[in-house]
N, C-alpha and C positions, 0 to 999 in steps of 0.2 A: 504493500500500500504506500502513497505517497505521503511521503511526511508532511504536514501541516504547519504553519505557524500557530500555537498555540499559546494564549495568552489569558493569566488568571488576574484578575483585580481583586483582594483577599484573596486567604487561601487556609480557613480553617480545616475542620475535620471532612467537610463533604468536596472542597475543595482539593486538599489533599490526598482525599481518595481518589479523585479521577484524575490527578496528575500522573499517579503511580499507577493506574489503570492503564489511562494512554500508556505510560513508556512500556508495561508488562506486554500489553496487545501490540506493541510496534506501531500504535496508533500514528504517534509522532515521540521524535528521540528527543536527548533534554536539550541537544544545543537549536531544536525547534521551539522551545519552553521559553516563556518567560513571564516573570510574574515580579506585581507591586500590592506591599504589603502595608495595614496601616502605621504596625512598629516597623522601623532597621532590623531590628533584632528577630522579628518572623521573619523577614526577606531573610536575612546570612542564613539562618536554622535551613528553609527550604535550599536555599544554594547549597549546602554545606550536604544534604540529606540527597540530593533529586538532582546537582550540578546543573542546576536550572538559573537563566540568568536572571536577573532581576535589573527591572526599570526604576525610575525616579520618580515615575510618579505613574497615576491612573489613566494619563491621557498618552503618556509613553507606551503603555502597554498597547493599546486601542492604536496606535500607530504601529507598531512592529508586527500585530496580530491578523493574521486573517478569522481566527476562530475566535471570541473573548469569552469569558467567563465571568457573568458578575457572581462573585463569590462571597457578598460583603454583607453584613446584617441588614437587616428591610429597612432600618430606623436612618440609615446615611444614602440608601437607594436614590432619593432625587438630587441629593449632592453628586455624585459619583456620576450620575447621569448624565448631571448637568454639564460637569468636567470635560467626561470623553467624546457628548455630543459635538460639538466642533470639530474634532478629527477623526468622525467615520466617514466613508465611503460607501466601501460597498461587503462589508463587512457580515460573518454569524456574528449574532451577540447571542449568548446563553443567560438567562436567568433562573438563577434558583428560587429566586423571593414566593412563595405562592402568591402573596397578596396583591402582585401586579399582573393585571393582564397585558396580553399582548399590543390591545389599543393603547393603555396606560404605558407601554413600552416605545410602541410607537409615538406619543406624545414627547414622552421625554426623550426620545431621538431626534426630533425637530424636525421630523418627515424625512430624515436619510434614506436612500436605498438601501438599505440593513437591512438580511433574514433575521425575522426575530424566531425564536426558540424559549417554550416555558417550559422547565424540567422537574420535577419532582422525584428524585429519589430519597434514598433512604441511608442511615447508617450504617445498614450491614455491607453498604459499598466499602468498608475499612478494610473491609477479610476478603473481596471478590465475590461476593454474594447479595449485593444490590439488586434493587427494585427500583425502575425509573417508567416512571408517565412523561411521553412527551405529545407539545403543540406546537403548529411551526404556524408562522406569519404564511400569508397565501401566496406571497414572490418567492415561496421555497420552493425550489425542483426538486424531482426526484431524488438524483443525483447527491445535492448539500442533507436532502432527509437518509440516506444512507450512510452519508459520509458520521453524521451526529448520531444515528442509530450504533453506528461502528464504534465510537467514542465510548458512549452508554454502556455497549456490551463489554468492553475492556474490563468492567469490575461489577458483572452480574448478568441481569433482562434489563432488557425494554421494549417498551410498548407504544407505541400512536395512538393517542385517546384524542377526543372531541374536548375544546376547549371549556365546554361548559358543564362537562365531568372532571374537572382537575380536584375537585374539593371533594370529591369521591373518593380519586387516587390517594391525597391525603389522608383519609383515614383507613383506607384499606392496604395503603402500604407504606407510606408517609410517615406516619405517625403509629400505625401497628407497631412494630419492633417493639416499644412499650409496653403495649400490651400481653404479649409475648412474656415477655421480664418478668412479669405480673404473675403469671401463672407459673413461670418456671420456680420465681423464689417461692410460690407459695406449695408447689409438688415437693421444692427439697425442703421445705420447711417439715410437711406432713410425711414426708422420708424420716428427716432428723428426731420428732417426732415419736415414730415406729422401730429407732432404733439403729439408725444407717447413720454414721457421722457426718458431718456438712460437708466434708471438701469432698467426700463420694457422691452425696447424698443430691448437687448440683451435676455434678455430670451425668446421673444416672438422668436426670431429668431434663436438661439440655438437651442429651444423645437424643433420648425416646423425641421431644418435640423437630429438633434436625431429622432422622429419622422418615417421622409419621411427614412430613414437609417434603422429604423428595419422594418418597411412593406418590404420594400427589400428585408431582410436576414427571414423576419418570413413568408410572400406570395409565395415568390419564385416566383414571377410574375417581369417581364422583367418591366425594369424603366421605359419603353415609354410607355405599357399599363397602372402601377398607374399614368404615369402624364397626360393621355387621360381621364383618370378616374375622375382627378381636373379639365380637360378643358370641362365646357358647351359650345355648339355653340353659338359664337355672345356671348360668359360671358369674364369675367376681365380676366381670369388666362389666355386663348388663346392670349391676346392681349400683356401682360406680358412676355408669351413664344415666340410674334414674334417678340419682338424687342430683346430679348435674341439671337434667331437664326440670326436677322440681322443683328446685331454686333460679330457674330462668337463665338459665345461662345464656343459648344464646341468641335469647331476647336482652338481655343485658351487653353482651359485645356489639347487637345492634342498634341500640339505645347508645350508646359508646360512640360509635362510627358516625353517628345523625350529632351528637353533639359536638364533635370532632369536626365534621363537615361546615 
């Protein structure tokens, strides 16, 4: 694949994980990298970590960049905007932010010819196990929606959703991982509990949820057939699942996901 110019403005944790994606996938290599940070001191860390160059500033990046990354908290978003607006072109711009839409995007680009891109992924993009929604402005080709699908896939999935499902994506994969944690600390709790010591007591429970999570995506068999699959009649796992169901379970993760939304 052709290397890209490749450029982050911030570069926290979700940042960071698709930098390290790119170079794992040969997306693009680091002397194609470059990023501006709001400390010095994050800029050297990523150089020092990724040999990734670093700009001087936000509107630096956005000039060396054919692909940009805004990677910076939503609360400095029309700062940052404002900044790089001036020296786009013809440029991707990437937003993480969920709370801007692409109009609001195009807004703060001052009507550039800029593919815009709304992304949503997730944390587990750290370990190569991300979950990404993506929207593209309607001047995106084929071609650029492959080139950022390629990117995405570097540290996990992704997907093409309808922009007025992104607050969907958010809670079904956004913001899950949390939920997730929720149930894991609370299995090794009820391990620990039963007898199993903690630092077992989280792996056993980890594994099982990794586990029951790729039979999913590798069976392509619907959740309710594998968990029929675990229920013997008159066995443990049935009796397990009916107090599950009696206590709302998952009428409560969807009650969860609507308030999340």
């Amino acid at each position: 694949m052709k290397a890209y110019q490749l450029g982050f403005i911030g570069c926290g944790n979700m940042g960071g994980a698709m930098m390290a994606g790119a170079l794992r996938s040969g997306w693009a290599n680091a002397e194609n990298m470059v990023v501006h940070t709001h400390t010095k001191k994050t800029s050297e860390q990523l150089h020092e970590k990724f040999e990734v160059a670093t700009a001087e500033s936000n509107a630096r990046v956005a000039e060396q960049s054919q692909v940009v990354v805004l990677a910076v908290k939503p609360a400095v978003y029309e700062d940052v905007l404002r900044e790089i607006a001036p020296v786009l072109t013809d440029e991707i711009v990437i937003s993480l932010a969920p709370n801007y839409s692409l109009s609001d995007l195009r807004k703060a680009c001052a009507g550039k010819d800029v593919r815009l891109v709304r992304a949503m992924p997730n944390t587990p993009a750290k370990v190569g196990e991300g979950m990404t929604g993506l929207c593209f402005s309607e001047n995106t080709d084929d071609e650029e929606k492959k080139l950022i699908m390629a990117l995405f896939a570097g540290f996990g999935r992704a997907a093409i959703v309808r922009e007025d499902v992104m607050g969907a994506v958010t809670a079904v994969s956004g913001s899950s991982p949390a939920y997730v944690y929720m149930m894991i600390e609370a299995m090794a709790e009820g391990a620990v509990k039963q007898g199993i010591p903690a630092k077992d007591a989280y792996v056993f429970a980890a594994q099982a949820v990794y586990g029951a999570a790729k039979m999913v995506l590798e069976t392509n068999e619907h959740p309710a057939v594998l968990r029929d699959a675990v229920c013997s009649a008159g066995g443990t796992t049935i009796k397990a699942v009916a107090v599950l169901e009696s206590r709302g379970f998952k009428g409560t993760v969807i009650d969860a996901m609507d308030a999340c939304k």
